[in-house]
C-alpha positions in Angstrom: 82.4 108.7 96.5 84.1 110.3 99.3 87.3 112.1 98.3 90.3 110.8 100.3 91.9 114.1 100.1 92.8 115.1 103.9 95.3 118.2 104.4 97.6 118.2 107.0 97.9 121.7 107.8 95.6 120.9 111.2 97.0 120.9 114.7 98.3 117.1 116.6 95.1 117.0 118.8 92.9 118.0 115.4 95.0 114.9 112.7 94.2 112.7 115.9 90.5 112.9 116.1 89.6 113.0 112.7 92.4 109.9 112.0 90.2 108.1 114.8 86.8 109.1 113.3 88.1 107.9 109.7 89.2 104.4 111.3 86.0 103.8 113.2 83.9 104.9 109.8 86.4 101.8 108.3 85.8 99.3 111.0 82.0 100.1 110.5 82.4 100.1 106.4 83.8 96.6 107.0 81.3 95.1 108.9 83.8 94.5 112.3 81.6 93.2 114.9 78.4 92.5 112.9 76.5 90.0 111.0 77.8 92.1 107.3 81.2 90.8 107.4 81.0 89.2 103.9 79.4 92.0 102.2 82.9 94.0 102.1 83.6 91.2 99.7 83.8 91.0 96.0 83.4 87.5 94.4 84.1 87.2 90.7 84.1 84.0 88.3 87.9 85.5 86.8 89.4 86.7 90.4 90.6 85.6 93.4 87.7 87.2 96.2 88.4 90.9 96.8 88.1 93.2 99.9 86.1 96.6 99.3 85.9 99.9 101.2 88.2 101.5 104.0 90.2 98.9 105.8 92.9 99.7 107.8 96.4 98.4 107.9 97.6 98.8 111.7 101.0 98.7 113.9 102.8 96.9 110.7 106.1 95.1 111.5 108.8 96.8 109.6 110.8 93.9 108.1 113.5 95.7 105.8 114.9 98.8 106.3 118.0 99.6 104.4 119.8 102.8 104.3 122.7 102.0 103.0 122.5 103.7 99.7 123.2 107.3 100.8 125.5 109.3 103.4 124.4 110.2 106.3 121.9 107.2 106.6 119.6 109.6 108.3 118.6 111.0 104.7 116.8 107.7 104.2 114.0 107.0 107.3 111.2 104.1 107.3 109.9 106.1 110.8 107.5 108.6 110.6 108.6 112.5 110.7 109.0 113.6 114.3 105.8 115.6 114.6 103.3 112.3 113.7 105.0 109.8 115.7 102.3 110.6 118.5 99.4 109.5 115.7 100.6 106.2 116.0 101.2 105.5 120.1 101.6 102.7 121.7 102.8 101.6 118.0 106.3 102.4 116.9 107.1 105.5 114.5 108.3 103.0 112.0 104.8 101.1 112.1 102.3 103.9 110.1 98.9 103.4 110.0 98.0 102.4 106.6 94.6 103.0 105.2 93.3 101.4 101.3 90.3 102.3 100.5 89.3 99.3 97.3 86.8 100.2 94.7 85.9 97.8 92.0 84.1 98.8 88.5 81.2 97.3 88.4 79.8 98.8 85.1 78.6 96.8 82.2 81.0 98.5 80.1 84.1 96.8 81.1 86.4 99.7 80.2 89.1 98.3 82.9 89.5 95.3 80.4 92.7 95.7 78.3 94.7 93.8 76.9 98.5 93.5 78.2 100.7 95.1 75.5 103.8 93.4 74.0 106.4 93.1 76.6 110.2 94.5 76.3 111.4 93.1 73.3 115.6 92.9 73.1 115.6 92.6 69.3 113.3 95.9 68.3 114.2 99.1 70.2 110.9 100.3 71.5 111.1 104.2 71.7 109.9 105.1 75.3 107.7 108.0 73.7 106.0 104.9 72.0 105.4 103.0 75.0 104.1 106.1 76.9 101.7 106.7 74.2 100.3 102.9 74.1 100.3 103.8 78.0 97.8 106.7 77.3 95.4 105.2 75.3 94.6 102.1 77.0 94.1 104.7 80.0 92.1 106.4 77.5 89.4 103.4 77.7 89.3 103.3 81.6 85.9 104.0 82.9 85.6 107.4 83.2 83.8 107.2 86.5 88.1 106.1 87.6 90.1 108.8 87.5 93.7 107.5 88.8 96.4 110.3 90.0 99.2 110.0 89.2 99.0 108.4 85.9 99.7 104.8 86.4 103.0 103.2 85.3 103.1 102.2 81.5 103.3 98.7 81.0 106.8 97.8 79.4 107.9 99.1 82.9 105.9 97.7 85.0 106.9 94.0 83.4 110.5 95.2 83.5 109.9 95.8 87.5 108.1 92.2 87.7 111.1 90.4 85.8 114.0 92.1 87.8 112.8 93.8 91.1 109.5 92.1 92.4 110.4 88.7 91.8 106.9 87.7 90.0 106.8 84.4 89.3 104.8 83.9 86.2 105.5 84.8 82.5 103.2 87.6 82.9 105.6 89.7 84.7 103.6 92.9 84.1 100.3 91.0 85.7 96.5 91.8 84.6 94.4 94.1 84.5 91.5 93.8 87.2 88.4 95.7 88.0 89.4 97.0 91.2 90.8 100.4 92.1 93.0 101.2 94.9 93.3 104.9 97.1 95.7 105.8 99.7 93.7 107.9 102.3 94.8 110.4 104.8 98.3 110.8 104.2 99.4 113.7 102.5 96.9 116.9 100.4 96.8 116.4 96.9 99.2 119.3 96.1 102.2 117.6 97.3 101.5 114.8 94.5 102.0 117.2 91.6 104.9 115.7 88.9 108.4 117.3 88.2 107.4 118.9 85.5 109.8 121.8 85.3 112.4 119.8 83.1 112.7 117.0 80.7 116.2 116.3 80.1 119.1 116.7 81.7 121.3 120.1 80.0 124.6 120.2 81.4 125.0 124.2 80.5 121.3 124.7 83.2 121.9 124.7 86.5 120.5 123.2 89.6 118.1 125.8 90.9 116.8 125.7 87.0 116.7 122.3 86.7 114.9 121.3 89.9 111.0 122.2 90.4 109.5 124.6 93.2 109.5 123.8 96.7 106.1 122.5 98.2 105.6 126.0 100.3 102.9 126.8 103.2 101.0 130.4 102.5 103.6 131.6 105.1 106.4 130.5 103.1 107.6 127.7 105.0 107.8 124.1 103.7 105.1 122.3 103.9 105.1 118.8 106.1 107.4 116.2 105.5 106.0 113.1 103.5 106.6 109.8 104.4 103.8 107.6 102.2 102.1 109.1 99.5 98.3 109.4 98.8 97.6 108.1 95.0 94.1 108.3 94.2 92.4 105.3 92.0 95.5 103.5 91.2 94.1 100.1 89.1 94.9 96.6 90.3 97.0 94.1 88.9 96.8 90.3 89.5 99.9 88.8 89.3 101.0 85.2 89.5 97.6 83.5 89.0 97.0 80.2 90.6 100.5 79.7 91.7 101.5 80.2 96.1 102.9 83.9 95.4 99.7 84.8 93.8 98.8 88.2 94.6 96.9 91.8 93.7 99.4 94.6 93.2 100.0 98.2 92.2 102.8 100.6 92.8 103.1 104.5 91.9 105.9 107.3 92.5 105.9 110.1 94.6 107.7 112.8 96.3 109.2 112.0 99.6 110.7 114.4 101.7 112.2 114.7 105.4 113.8 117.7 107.2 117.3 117.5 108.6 119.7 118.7 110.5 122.6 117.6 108.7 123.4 116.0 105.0 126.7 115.7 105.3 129.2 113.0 106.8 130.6 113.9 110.4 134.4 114.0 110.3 136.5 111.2 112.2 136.5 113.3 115.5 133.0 113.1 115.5 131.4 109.3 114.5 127.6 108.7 113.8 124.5 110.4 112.6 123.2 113.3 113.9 121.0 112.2 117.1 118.1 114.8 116.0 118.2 113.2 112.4 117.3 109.4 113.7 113.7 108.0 113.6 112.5 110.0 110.5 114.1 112.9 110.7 114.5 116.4 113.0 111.6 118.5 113.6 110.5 121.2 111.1 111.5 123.7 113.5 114.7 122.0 114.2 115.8 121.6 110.1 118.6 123.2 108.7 117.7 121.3 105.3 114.6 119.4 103.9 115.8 116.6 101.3 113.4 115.7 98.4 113.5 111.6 97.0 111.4 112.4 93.6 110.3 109.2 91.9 110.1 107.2 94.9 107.9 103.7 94.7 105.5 102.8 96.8 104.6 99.2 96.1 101.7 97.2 97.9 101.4 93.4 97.5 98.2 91.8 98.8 98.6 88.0 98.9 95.3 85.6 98.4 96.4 83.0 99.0 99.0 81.8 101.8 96.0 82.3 104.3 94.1 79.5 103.0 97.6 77.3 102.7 98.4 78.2 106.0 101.8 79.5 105.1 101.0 82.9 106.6 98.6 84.2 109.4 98.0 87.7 110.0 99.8 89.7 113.2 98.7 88.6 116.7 96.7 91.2 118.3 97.2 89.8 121.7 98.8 92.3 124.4 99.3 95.2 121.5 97.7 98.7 122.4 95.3 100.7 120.9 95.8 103.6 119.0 94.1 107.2 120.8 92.8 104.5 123.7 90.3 102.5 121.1 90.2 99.2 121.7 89.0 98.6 117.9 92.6 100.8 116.6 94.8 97.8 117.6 96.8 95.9 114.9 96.8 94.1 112.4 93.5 96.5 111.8 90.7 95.6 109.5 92.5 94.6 106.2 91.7 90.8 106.1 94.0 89.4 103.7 98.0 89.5 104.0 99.8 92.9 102.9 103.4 93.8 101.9 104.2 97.6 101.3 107.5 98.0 100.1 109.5 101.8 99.8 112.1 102.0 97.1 113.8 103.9 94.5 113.8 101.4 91.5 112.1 102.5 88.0 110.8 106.0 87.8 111.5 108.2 85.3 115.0 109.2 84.5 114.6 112.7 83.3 112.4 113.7 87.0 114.5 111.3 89.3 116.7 113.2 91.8 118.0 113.5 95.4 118.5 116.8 96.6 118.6 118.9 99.9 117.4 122.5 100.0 119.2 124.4 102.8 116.6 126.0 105.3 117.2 129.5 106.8 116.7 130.6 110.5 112.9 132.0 109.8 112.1 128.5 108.0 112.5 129.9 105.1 114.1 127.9 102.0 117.0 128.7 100.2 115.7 128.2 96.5 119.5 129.4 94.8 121.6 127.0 96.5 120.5 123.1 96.2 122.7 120.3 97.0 122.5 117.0 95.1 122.7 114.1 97.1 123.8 110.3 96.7 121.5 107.4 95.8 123.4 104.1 95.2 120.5 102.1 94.0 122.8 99.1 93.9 123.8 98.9 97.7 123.1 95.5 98.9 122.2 94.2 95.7 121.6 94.4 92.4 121.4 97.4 90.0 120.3 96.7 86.9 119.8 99.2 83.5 121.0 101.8 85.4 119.1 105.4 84.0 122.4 107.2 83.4 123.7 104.8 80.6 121.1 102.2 80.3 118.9 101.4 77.3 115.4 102.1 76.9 114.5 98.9 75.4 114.3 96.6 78.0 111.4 98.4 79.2 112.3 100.5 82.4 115.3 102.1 84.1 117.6 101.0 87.9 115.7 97.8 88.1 117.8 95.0 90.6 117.7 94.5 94.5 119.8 96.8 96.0 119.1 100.4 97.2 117.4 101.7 99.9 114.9 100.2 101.1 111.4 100.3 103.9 109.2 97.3 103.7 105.7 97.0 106.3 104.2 94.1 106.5 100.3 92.9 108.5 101.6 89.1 108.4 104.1 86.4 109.8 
């Protein structure tokens, strides 16, 4: 198996040719244009049918984007960072090529079959070192040919998410387990996935520069790229709502999202709006005077089986839309044949790694490691906030579940 792991350190004219070669290779892998087109597919007595390989996600609509929990609302983008909105022409910078790449176990072994664990129970506090140990052992039993990074979410949470944030329908609001495996490719090198790991626990006598981990640095010192989706390697597949209209596979995973700015602080009343360089996913590197850091962001993707077949969805239009670098076969909705949602938010997570923060940047692009500045995340804006992580209880499962927040959502479908 080919590993998605791309990095990004390459120049525009490089990132373009090899994005074009890796979409062709997917158009071929899924049979666009031939007599194959079925054999991307996966039929199993227990599942709905299943796409395999590299299909591509193209020219998106982006249905919600909410920015609303933080000031300036530049700090929160659903567009691309200036330097890749080129990749994308004649799409938008707020329509980002998406590429899955679906696996599926197909071992006799059947290691990806475990049973859902007890969901948040009200009446017995459920220590979250508990749950995040019943977490690692059914990992534990994966097939070992899987390797998923990050570590996927534990259970309790994930049904705590499904009951309060996702809106799943059924009583299995943590879904079930499948045989299928899901990669991000071509987004971001593996070394800007790695955890907050430098601190545990909040202790109010450390202070910021202490409590915060290392910046993601080029060998030159400067920050590395800014990170708008993440790349999670191997992430298993949930089915949630079986048999009913919503039913749908799922998975989501955190990450570290990060733009450069110019500013991160409101304009005074002489002087309304955001800053103009700060709009449509940030300034340019080069342009920064501070990169801001969302740790614990989800990245949620919904892939609906069924409102194709009830004819309560079709997928985007083609007709009129461009191509991306001039190829007529780069034109949305791509090669992904069922209905997708990917949805950006900061809901769940863990609470001892889950900050905003901005690190000032120096004339020579350098940053300034001594002085961070927290910055504001009202998960509740527009909506709901619900267990919040700063006094909420560990028992029902997860932390800032609700509707509110900030918000990007993408979507292949009408």
């Amino acid at each position: 198996m080919a590993k998605p792991n791309t990095p990004p350190n390459k120049s525009a004219r490089e990132d373009a040719t090899r994005r074009k070669r890796l979409l062709l290779g997917a158009l071929v892998a899924s049979g666009e244009h031939s007599d194959e087109v079925p054999s991307i597919w996966v039929n199993l007595t227990d599942f709905p049918p299943m796409p395999t390989g590299d299909l591509t996600i193209v020219g998106p609509d982006n249905t919600v984007a909410r920015s609303g929990c933080t000031e300036p609302s530049t700090m929160w983008s659903c567009s691309l960072p200036k330097e890749q909105h080129d990749s994308v022409k004649p799409y938008k910078p707020d329509q980002p090529t998406i590429i899955l790449q679906i696996q599926w176990d197909n071992s006799t072994r059947n290691d990806w079959k475990t049973p859902n664990e007890d969901p948040p129970s009200l009446k017995e506090r459920r220590g979250m070192g508990g749950a995040a140990y019943a977490g690692d052992t059914i990992r534990a039993r994966e097939a070992p040919d899987f390797e998923p990074s990050p570590s996927p979410p534990k259970f309790q949470e994930m049904w705590f998410l499904g009951n309060t944030t996702d809106n799943i329908k059924s009583d299995k609001k943590g879904g079930e387990a499948t045989p299928f495996y899901i990669s991000l490719v071509n987004s971001v090198e593996e070394s800007s996935r790695k955890e907050l790991t430098k601190r545990q626990e909040l202790d109010v006598n450390v202070s910021l520069p202490e409590v915060l981990p290392s910046p993601d640095l080029n060998e030159n010192g400067a920050p590395k790229p800014a990170v708008l989706l993440p790349q999670p390697v191997q992430q298993p597949v949930r089915l949630y709502d079986r048999g009913l209209p919503t039913e749908h596979y799922g998975f989501y995973t955190y990450f570290k999202r990060t733009i450069f700015l110019k500013s991160v602080t409101v304009l005074n009343d002489t002087k309304d709006g955001d800053i103009p360089l700060d709009e449509d996913g940030g300034c340019r590197e080069t342009e920064a005077d501070f990169v801001a850091t969302w740790s614990e962001t989800r990245f949620l993707v919904q892939i609906w089986t069924r409102t194709l077949a009830a004819n309560t969805s079709k997928l985007i239009d083609p007709t009129g839309q461009g191509a991306i670098d001039g190829s007529p076969e780069l034109i949305r909705p791509g090669t992904m044949p069922y209905p997708v949602t990917v949805t950006m938010d900061t809901h769940g997570g863990d609470p001892g790694k889950k900050f905003v923060w901005a690190w000032p940047i120096d004339d020579r692009q350098k940053i300034d490691e001594e002085n961070p500045k927290l910055l504001a995340n009202d998960i509740g804006a527009g909506g709901t906030w619900i267990n919040k992580r700063s006094r909420g209880d560990e028992k029902f499962g997860g932390f800032d579940g609700g509707t509110g927040g900030c918000k990007c959502q993408w979507v292949n479908w009408v």
